[in-house]
C-alpha positions as CSV (number, residue, x, y, z in Angstrom):
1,X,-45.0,-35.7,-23.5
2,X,-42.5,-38.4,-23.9
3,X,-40.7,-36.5,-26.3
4,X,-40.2,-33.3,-24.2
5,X,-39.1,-35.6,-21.9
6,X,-36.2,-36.8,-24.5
7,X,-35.8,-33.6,-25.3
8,X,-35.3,-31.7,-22.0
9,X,-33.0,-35.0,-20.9
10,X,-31.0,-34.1,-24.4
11,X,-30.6,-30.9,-23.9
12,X,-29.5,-31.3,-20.4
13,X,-26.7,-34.2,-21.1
14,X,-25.4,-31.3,-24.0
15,X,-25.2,-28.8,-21.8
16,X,-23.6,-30.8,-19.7
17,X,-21.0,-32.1,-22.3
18,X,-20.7,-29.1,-24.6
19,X,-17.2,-28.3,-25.8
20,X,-15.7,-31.4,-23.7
21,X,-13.2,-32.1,-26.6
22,X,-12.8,-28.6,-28.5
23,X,-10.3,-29.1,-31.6
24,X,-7.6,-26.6,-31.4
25,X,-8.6,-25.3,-28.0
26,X,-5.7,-24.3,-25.7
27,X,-4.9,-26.3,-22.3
28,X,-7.1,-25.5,-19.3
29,X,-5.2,-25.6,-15.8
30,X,-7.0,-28.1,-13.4
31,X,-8.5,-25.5,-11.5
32,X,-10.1,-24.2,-14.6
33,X,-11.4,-27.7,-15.9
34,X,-12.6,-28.0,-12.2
35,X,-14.9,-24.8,-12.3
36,X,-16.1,-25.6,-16.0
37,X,-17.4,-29.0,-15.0
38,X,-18.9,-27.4,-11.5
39,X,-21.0,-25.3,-14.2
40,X,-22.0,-28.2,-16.4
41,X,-22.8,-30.1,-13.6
42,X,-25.1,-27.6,-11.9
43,X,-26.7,-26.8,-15.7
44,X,-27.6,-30.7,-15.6
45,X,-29.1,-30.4,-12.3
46,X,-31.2,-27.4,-13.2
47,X,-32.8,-29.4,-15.9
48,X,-33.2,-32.7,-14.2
49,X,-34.6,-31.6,-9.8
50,X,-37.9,-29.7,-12.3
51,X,-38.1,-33.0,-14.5
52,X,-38.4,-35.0,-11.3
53,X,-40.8,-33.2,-9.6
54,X,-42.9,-32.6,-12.7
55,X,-43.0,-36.5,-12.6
56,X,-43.9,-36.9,-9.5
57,X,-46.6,-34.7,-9.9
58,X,-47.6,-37.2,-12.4
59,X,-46.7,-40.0,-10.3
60,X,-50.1,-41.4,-10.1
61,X,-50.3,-41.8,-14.4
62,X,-47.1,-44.0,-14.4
63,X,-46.9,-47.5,-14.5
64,X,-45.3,-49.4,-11.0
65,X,-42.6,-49.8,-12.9
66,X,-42.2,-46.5,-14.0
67,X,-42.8,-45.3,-10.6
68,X,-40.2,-47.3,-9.0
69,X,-37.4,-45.9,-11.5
70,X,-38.7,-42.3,-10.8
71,X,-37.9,-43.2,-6.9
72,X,-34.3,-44.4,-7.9
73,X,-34.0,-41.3,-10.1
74,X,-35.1,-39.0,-7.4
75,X,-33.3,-40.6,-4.8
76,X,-29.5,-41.0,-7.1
77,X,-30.1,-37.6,-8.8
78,X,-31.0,-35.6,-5.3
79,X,-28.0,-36.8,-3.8
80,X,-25.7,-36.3,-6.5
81,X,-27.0,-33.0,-7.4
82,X,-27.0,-32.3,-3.3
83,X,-23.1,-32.7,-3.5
84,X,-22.9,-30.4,-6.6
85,X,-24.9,-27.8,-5.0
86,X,-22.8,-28.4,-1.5
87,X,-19.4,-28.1,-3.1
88,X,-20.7,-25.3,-5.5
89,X,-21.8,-22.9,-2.5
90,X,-19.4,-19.9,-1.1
91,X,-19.8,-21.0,2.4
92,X,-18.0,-24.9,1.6
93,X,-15.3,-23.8,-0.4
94,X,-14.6,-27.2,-1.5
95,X,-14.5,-28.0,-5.1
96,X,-16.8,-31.0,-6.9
97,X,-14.9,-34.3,-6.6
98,X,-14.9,-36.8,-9.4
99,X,-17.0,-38.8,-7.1
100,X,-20.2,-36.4,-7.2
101,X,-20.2,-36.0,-11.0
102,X,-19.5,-39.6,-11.6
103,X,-22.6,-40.2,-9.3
104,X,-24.6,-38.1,-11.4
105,X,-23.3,-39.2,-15.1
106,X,-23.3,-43.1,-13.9
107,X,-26.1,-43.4,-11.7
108,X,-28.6,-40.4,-12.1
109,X,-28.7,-39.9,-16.2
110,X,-29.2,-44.0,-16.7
111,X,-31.9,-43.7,-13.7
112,X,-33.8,-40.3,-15.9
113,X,-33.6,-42.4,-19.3
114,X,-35.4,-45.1,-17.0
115,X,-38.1,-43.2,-16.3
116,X,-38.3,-41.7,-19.9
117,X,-38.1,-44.8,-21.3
118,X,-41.1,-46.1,-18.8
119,X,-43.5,-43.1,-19.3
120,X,-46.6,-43.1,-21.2
């Protein structure tokens, strides 16, 4: 179990980081780096929201400690992933900030590997 874990958390930080420093690739204009990451971010979120809720489905099997990093994860992963989805939509209009994916990358992926790490 714990290594599907690793493994859906793996595939979901390259996904998110695929083809971030391509050799030889030509200059993206900001509005085209700012749609790429808007993908990569939403790709990470589509793996992590099902991990969480397959955890808590499981909450009862985890340790208290492992429990209480699920409900940081939940909590710093919703919110960033919220922000993604909010900026992402046709009806905002507004493109991700820095802010959301650096909520994601610094808080949410530490606060997953947490409750990886903790699991049975």
């Amino acid at each position: 179990m714990k290594k599907l874990m690793l493994l859906a958390a793996g595939l979901g930080l390259s996904i998110a980081f695929a083809g971030c420093a391509a050799p030889g690739a030509a200059p993206q204009a900001p509005a085209q780096l700012v749609a790429t990451l808007q993908v990569k971010a939403q790709k990470v979120c589509t793996v992590s929201v099902p991990f969480l809720a397959s955890m808590s489905a499981m909450k009862s099997q985890l340790s208290t400690d492992a429990q209480g990093y699920l409900a940081t994860a939940s909590d710093k992963v919703g919110a960033a992933c919220t922000k993604v989805e909010n900026a992402g939509s046709s009806t905002s209009g507004a493109p991700i900030s820095t802010a959301n994916i650096s909520a994601l990358v610094n808080d949410g992926v530490p606060a997953l590997i947490k409750v990886i790490d903790a699991s049975g």
